[in-house]
MARVOLUM-505705 format. One line per field, with one value per residue (C-alpha): residue number from 1; residue in one letter; x, y, z. Coordinates in pm, whole numbers, plus 32768, in hexadecimal, padded with zeros to 4 digits. Layout:
N
i <- (NUM;...)
aa <- (A;...)
x <- (X;...)
y <- (Y;...)
z <- (Z;...)
! end
This chain:
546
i <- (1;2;3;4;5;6;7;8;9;10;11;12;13;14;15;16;17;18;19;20;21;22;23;24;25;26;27;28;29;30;31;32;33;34;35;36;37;38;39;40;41;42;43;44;45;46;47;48;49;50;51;52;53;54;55;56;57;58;59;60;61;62;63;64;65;66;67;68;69;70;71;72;73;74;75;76;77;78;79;80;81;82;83;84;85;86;87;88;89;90;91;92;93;94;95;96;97;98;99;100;101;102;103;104;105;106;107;108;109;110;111;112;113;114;115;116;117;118;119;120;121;122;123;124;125;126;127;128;129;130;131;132;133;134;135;136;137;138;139;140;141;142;143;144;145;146;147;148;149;150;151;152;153;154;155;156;157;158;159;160;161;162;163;164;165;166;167;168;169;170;171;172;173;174;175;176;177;178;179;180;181;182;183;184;185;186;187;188;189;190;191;192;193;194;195;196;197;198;199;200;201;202;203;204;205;206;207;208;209;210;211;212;213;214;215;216;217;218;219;220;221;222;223;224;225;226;227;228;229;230;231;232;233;234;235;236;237;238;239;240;241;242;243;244;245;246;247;248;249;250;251;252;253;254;255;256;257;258;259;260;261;262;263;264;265;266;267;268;269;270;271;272;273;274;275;276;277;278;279;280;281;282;283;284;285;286;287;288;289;290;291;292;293;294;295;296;297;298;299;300;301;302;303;304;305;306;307;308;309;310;311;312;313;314;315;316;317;318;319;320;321;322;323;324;325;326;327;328;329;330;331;332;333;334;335;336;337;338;339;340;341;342;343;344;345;346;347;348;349;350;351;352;353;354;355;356;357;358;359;360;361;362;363;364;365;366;367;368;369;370;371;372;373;374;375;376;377;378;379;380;381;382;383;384;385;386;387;388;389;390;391;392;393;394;395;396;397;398;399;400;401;402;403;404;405;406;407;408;409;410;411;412;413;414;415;416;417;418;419;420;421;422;423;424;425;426;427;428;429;430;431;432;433;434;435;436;437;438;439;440;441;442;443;444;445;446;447;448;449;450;451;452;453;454;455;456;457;458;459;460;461;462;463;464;465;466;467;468;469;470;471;472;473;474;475;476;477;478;479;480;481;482;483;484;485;486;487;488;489;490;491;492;493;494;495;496;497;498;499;500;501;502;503;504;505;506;507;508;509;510;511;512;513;514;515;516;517;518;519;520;521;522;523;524;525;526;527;528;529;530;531;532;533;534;535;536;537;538;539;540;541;542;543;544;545;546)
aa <- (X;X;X;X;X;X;X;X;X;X;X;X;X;X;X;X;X;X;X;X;X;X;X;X;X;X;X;X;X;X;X;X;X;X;X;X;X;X;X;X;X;X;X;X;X;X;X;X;X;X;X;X;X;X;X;X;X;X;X;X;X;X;X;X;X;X;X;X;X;X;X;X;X;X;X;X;X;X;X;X;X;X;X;X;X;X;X;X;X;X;X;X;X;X;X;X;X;X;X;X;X;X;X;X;X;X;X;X;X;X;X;X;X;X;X;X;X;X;X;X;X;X;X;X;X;X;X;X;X;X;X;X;X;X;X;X;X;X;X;X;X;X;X;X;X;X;X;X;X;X;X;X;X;X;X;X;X;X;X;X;X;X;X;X;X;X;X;X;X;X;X;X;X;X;X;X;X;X;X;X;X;X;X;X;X;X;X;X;X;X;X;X;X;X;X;X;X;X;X;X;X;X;X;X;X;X;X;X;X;X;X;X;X;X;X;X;X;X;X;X;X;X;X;X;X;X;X;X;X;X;X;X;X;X;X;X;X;X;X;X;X;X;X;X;X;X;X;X;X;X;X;X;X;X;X;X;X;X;X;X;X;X;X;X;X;X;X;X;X;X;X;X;X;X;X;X;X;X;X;X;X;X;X;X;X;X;X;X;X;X;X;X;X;X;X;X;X;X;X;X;X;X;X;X;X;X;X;X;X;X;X;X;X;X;X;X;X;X;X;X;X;X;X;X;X;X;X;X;X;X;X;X;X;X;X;X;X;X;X;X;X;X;X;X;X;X;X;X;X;X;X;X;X;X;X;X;X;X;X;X;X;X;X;X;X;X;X;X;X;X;X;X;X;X;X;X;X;X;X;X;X;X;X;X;X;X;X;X;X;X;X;X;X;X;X;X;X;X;X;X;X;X;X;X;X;X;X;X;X;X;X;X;X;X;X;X;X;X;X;X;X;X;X;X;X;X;X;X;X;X;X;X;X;X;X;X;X;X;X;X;X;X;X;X;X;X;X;X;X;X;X;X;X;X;X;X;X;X;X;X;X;X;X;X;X;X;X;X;X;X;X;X;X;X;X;X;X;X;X;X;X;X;X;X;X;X;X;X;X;X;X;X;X;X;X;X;X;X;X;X;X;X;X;X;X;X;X;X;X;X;X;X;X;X;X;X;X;X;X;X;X;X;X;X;X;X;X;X;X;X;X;X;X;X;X;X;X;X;X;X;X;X;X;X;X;X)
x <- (79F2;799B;79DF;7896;78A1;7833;779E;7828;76B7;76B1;7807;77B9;7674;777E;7873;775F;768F;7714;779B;78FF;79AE;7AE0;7B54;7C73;7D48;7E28;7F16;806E;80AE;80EA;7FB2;7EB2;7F62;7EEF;7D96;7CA7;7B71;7B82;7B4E;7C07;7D52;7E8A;7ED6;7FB6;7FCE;810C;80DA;7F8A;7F55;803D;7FBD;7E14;7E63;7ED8;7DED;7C93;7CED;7B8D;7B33;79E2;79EC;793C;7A36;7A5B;7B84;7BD0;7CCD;7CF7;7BEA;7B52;7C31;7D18;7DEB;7CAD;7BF2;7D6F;7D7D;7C15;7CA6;7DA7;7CEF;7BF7;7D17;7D4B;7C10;7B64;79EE;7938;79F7;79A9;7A60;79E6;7984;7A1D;7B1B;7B70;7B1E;7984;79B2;79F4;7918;7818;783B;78F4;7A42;7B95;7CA0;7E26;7F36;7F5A;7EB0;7D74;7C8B;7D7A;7DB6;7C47;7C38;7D3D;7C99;7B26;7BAA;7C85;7B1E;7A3A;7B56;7BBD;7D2E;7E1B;7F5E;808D;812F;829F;82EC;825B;8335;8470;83EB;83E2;851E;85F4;8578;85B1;8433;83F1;8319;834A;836F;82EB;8319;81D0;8258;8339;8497;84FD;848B;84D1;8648;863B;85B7;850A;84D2;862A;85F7;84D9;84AE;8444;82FB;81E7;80D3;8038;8147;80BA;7F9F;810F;81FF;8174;81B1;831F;835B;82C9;831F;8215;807C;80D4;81E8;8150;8169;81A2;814D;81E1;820D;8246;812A;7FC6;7F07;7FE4;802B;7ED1;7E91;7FAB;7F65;7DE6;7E48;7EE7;7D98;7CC8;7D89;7D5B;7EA4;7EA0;7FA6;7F67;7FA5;7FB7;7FCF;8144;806C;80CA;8224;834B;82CB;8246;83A4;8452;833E;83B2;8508;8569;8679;8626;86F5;8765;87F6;875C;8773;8696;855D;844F;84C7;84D0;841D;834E;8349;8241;8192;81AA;8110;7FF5;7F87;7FA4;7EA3;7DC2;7DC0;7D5F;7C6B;7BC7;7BD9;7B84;7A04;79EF;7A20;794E;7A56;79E5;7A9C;7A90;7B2A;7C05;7ADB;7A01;7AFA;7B5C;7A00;79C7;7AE8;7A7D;792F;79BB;78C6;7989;7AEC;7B8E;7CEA;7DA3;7E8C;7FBA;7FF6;8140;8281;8338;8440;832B;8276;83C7;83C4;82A8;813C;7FD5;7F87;7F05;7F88;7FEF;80C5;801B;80AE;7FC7;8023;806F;7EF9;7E7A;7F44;7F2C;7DF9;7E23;7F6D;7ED1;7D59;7CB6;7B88;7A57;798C;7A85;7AA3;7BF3;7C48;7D72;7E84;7FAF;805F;7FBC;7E69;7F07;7F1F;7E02;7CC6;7D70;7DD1;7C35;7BB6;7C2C;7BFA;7A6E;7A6A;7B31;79C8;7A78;79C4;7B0A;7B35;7C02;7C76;7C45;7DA6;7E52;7F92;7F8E;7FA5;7E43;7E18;7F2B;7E61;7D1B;7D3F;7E36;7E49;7DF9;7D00;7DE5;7D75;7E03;7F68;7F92;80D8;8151;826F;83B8;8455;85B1;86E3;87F6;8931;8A09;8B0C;8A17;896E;8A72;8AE2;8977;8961;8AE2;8A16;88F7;8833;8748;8687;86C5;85BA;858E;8469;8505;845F;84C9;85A7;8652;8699;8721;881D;889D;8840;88F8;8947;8875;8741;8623;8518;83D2;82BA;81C5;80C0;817E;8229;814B;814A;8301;82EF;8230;82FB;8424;843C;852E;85E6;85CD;8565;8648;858C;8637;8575;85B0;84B3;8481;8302;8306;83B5;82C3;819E;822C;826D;811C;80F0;8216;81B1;8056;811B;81C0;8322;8352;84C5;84AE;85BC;8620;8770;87E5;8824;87BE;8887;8996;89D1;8A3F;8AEC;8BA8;8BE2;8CC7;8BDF;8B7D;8A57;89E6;892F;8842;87BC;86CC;864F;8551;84A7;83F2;82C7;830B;830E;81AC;821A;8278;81B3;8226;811F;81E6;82D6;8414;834F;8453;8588;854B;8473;8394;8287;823A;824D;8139;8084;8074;7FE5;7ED7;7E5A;7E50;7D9D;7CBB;7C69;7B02;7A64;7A94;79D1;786A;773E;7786;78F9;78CD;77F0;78D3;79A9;792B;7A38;79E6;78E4;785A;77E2;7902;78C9;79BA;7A88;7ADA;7BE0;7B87;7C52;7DB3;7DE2;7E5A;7FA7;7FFB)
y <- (86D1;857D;8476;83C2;8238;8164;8004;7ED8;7E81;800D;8011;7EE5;7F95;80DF;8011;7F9E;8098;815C;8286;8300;827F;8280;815C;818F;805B;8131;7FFB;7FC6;7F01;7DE5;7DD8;7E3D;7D0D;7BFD;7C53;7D91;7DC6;7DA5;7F10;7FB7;8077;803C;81AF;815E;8297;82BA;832E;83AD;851A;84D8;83B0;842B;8557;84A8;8375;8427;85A3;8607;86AB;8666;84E0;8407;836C;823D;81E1;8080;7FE9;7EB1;7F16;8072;80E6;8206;81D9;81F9;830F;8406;8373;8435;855C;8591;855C;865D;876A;8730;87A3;8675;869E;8556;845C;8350;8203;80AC;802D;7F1E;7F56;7DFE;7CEF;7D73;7D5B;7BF0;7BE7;7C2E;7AF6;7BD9;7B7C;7BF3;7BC1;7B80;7BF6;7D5E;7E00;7D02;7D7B;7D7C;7BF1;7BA0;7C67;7B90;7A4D;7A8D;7B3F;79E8;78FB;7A17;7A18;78A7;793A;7833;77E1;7725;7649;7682;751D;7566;76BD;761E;7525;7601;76C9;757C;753C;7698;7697;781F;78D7;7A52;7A4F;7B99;7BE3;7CE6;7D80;7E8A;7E9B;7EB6;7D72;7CDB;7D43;7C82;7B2A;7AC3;7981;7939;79CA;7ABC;7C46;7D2C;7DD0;7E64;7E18;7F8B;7F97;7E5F;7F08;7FF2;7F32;7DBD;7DBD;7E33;7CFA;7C0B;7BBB;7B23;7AC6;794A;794E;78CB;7A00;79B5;7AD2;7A71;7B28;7AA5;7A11;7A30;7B79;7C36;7ADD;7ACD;7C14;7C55;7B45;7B93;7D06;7C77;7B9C;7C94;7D90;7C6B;7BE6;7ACB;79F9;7904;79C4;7911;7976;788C;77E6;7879;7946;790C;7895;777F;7759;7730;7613;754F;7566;7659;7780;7908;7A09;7B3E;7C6F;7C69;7D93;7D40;7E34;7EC3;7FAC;811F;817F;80C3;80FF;8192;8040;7FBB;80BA;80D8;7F65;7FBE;80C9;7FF8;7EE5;7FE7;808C;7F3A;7ED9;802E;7FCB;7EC1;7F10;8049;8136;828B;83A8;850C;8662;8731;883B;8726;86CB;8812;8868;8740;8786;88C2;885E;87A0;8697;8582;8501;8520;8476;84F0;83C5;83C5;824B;826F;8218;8286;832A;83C8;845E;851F;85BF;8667;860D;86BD;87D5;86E7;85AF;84A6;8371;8244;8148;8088;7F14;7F99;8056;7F17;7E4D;7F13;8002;8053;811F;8208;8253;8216;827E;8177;820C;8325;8394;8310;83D6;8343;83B4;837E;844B;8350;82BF;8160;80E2;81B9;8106;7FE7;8025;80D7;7F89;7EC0;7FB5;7FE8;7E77;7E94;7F78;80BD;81F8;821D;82D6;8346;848D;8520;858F;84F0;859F;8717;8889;88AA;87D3;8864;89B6;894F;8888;8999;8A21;88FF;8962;895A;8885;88BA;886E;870D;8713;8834;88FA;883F;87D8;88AE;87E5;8789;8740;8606;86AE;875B;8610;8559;8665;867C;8500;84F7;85F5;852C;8620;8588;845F;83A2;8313;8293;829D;81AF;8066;7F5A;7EAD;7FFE;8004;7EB0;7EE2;803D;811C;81F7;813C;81F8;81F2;814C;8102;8161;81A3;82E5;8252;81C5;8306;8325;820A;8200;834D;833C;8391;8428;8590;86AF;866F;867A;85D3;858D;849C;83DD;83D5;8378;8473;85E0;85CD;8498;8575;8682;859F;84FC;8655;86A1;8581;85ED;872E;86AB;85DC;873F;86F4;8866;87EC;8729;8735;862C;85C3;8658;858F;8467;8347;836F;84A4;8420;8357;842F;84EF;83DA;8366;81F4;8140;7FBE;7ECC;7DFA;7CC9;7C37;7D8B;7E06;7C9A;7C07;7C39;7D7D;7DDC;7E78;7F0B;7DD5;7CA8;7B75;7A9C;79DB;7AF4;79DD;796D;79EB;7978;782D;77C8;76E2;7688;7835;7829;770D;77B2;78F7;785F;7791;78F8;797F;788B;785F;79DC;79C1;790E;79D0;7AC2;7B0E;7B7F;7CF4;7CDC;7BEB;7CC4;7DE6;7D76;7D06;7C7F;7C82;7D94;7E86;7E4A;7D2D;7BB3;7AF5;7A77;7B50;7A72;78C3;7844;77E2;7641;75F3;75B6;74E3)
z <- (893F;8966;8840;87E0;8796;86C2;86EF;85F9;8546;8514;844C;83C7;832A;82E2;823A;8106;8115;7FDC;807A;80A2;820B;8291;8360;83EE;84BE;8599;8623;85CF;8489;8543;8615;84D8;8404;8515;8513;8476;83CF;8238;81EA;82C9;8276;8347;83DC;850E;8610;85F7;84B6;84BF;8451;8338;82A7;830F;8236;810B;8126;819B;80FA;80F9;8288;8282;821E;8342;83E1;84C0;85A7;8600;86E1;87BF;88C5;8865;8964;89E5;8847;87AB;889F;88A2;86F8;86E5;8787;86BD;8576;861D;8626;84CB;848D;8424;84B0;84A0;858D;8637;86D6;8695;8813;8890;8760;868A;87DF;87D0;865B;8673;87C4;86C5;85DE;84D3;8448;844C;8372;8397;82A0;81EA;80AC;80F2;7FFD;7EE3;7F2D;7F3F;7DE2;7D43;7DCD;7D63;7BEF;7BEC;7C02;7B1C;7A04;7A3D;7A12;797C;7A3A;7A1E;7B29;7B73;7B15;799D;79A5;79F7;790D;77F1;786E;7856;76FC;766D;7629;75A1;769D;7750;78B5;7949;7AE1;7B14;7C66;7CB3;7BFE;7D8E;7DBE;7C9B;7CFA;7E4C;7D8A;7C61;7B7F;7AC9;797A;79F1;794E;7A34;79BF;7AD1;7AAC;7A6B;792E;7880;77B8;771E;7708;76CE;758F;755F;7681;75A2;7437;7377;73BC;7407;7507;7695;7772;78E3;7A15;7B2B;7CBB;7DE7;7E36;7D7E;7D73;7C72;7B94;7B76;7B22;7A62;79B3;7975;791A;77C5;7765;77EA;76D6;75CF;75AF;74AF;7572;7661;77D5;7906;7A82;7B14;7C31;7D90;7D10;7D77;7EB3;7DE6;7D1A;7E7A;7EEA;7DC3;7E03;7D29;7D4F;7D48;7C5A;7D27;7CC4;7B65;7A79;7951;793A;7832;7770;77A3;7673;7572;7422;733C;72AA;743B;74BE;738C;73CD;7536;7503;7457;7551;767E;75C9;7592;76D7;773C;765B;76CF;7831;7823;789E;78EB;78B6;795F;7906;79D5;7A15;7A9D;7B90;7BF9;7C3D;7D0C;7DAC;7E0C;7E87;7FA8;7F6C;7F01;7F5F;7E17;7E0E;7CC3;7C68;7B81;7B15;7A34;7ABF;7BE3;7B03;7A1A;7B3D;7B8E;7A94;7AC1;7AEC;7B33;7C4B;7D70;7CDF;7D95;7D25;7D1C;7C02;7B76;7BF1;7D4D;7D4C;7CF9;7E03;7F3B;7ED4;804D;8072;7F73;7FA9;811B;80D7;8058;7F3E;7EF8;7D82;7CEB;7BC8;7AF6;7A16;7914;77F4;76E6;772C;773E;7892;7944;78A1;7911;7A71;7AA5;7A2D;7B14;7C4B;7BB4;7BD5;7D35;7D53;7D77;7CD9;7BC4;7A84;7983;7978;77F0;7770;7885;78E7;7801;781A;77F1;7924;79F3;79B3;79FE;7B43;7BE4;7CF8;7DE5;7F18;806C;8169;82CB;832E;837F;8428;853B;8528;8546;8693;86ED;8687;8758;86B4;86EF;87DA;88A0;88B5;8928;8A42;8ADB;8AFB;8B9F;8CA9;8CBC;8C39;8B2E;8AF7;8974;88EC;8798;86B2;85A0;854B;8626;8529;84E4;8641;867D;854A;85BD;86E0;87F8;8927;8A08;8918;8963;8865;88BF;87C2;87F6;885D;8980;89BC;8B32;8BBC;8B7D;8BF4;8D0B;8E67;8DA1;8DF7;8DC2;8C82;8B0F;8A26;88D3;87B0;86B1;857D;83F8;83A5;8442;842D;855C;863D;8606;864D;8758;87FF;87FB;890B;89BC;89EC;8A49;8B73;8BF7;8B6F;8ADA;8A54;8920;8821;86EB;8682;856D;8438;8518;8557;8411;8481;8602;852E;844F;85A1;860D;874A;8781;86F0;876C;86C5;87AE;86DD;87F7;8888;886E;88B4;8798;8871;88B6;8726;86D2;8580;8509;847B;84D3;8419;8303;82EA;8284;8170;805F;815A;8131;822D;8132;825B;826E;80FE;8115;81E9;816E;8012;80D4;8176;8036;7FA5;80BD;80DA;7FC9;80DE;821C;815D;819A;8098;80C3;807E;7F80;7EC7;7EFC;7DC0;7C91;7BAC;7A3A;7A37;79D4;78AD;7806;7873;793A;7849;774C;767E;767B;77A5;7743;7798;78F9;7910;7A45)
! end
């Protein structure tokens, strides 16, 4: 069956007109970061059934895919989402060039629309923020203020303002207060660059904080610009648990925000039955902590924390105009988190009584969709390995992200990606195939496309590369190959901004910055910061502090 296409003003129409779609960018990370269309969701082929399933769970959604060119990735992309059952596919024609052929824009960099949010809520709420010379200012004269670093505790590891607590930003609305001693002490958010200081540092006024909050201007990319040194490896975090007066007033501050915010709320039965009606995409969302979410969570959960939601919207829900239904265990940080993605203009609620038995009973069992993923590829096992390529037996090729490859690989290895599995292929006849992977499930997909090119022996290494390792056989590490050029999966654009390289870190700020006006009417009016129904600045803007 033939794949129908779709022509860029047509999208263009889809994308706004209020319905749920699925736009899925099917390149390699590297190739969607230098150039794609706002709303659409990185899903590179090599991963593609695994990550479609997860990001676009709902079969029937409309669905668009986009590549380069509308080409032969996009047209065999379509076919494979078509096995999965998904029935309403098409490809964009002409892919991302007729987009721009068209006069529309495309837009460098990763997790787009969450940027653009951060900018525009930045102008609506007029945001304070503090310069990195006024920090360091205050730091040198033992000024009292709390320092809060709103990403991940992972990244706060790797670098962070000297001084900094780490704090995501989803945790704020909990935690906030047993971070910060009194009602008068300056609170500062800071990240690495802008998005989540602003937001983290909007969060707190939005919640009513009585302290004067400001956004550090441009992170600790900024920090570095003035000449100032990172902190790694530091340890100091929120606390596990907050204590009963804590988490009272934190209650009280998210219910007002939740007011004035107009938060809605839905029950477990409401969701299960539009679950059941297969009408909607509903994406079930569990905002607590990593560690919480262990522990145990709701049936068809997934784990989104909240700051992360918030800052990369697009490695957790693909589909536009999908129903976001979010959870914790204490009504805290969920009003909070829907806000912002209601302003983000997502269709998000609250779920009533959050994470409970009552819940747990009423939204189990989950409907089954199809399998996603095949059935595992046969293993071979490191000695086996290692005697079929002595005979010349076997072709290696590894499935491992380019810089995984370059660090550590077999010696006769060679890294292809799936999607270039055919044209690598093409000539080589009468042996097998044996894949390196990091993860089962790429060997399975990329098996499917073997098996599609005739090679009937496929295998995978067991226990990949550490276990050719353990085994006592050779690894090499190849720092220049693959070629730079050669390196899809990887983005290039500004990547050495946190190594030092102060011109990336430069320009990386001046894209993000700049990113409000590449947009058009439509996308601009696909987020509306401040509403509904609270005005733009809900607290009187702090004083500047350059």
């Amino acid at each position: 069956m033939s794949i129908p296409s779709i022509e860029p003003a047509t999208l263009k129409h889809r994308l706004h007109d209020g319905a749920e779609i699925a736009l899925l960018d099917v390149r390699e990370a590297g190739e969607f970061g230098e150039g794609h269309l706002l709303l659409a969701t990185p899903v590179p082929y090599s991963r593609l059934e695994i990550d479609a399933a997860r990001l676009a769970p709902r079969r029937s959604v409309r669905l668009v895919v986009v590549d380069a060119d509308g080409g032969a990735l996009a047209v065999l992309a379509a076919r494979r989402l078509r096995d999965l059952g998904y029935g309403d596919v098409s490809v964009l024609r002409g892919g991302v060039a007729a987009w721009q052929a068209a006069g529309l824009t495309v837009f460098k960099g990763v997790n787009v629309p969450s940027k653009v949010f951060g900018e525009l809520a930045e102008l609506a709420y007029r945001t304070p923020h503090v310069a990195a010379a006024e920090l360091v200012a205050w730091q040198r004269a033992r000024k009292p203020h709390v320092l809060l670093d709103g990403r991940t505790v992972a990244e706060y590891r790797r670098m962070t303002i000297p001084g900094a607590v780490s704090c995501p930003n989803g945790e704020l609305a909990l935690r906030a207060h047993a971070l910060i001693p009194d009602d008068e002490t300056p609170v500062v958010i800071h990240c690495a660059g802008r998005t989540r200081s602003i937001i983290g540092a909007q969060t707190l006024r939005n919640l009513g904080l009585p302290n004067p909050v400001y956004a550090l201007e441009n992170g600790t990319q900024g920090w570095q610009l003035h000449g100032l040194t990172l902190e790694h490896g530091a340890g100091r975090r929120y606390p596990e648990t907050v204590d009963a007066p804590v988490r009272r007033r934190a209650q009280q501050d998210a219910a007002g925000l939740a007011r004035r915010f107009e938060v809605p709320s839905v029950s477990a039965a409401a969701v299960r039955a539009e679950r059941e009606a297969g009408r909607r995409s509903v994406f079930l969302l569990d905002v607590r902590t990593a560690e919480a979410f262990a522990r145990g969570s709701l049936p068809g959960a997934a784990h989104a924390p909240g700051g992360q939601l918030l800052q990369a919207t697009d490695q957790y829900v693909g589909v536009r105009g999908a129903r976001l239904i979010v959870f914790d265990d204490d009504g805290i940080r969920a009003p909070v988190i829907v806000s912002w993605l209601r302003q983000m203009g997502h269709d998000a609620a609250v779920l009533e009584g959050g994470l409970s038995e009552a819940n747990a009973a009423a939204l189990a069992p989950v409907p089954q969709a199809s399998a996603s993923v095949p059935a595992p590829v046969r293993e071979i096992d490191a000695t086996a390995l290692r005697s079929a390529i002595a005979h010349g037996r076997v072709l290696v090729i590894d499935l491992r992200s380019s810089a995984a490859y370059r660090a550590a690989h077999l010696p006769e290895a060679h890294w292809v990606t799936r999607r270039q599995l055919a044209g690598y292929l093409r000539g080589v006849f009468g042996k097998e195939v044996v894949l390196i992977d990091d993860d089962p499930a790429l060997s399975a997909l990329a098996a499917i496309d073997l098996r599609e090119l005739g090679i009937a022996g496929v295998h995978r290494l067991a226990g990949g590369v550490s276990a050719w390792h353990a085994a006592g056989h050779p690894l090499v590490a190849t720092p220049d190959s693959p070629p730079d050029a050669e390196r899809i999966d990887t983005l290039f654009f500004v990547h050495d901004r946190h190594e030092g390289n102060l011109d990336a870190a430069r320009g990386y700020l001046a894209w993000e910055t700049g990113l409000v006006a590449q947009l058009d009417a439509q996308e601009r009016a696909a987020f509306a910061p401040g509403a509904p129904g609270a005005p733009a600045v809900v607290q009187p803007a702090a004083a500047e502090v350059a």
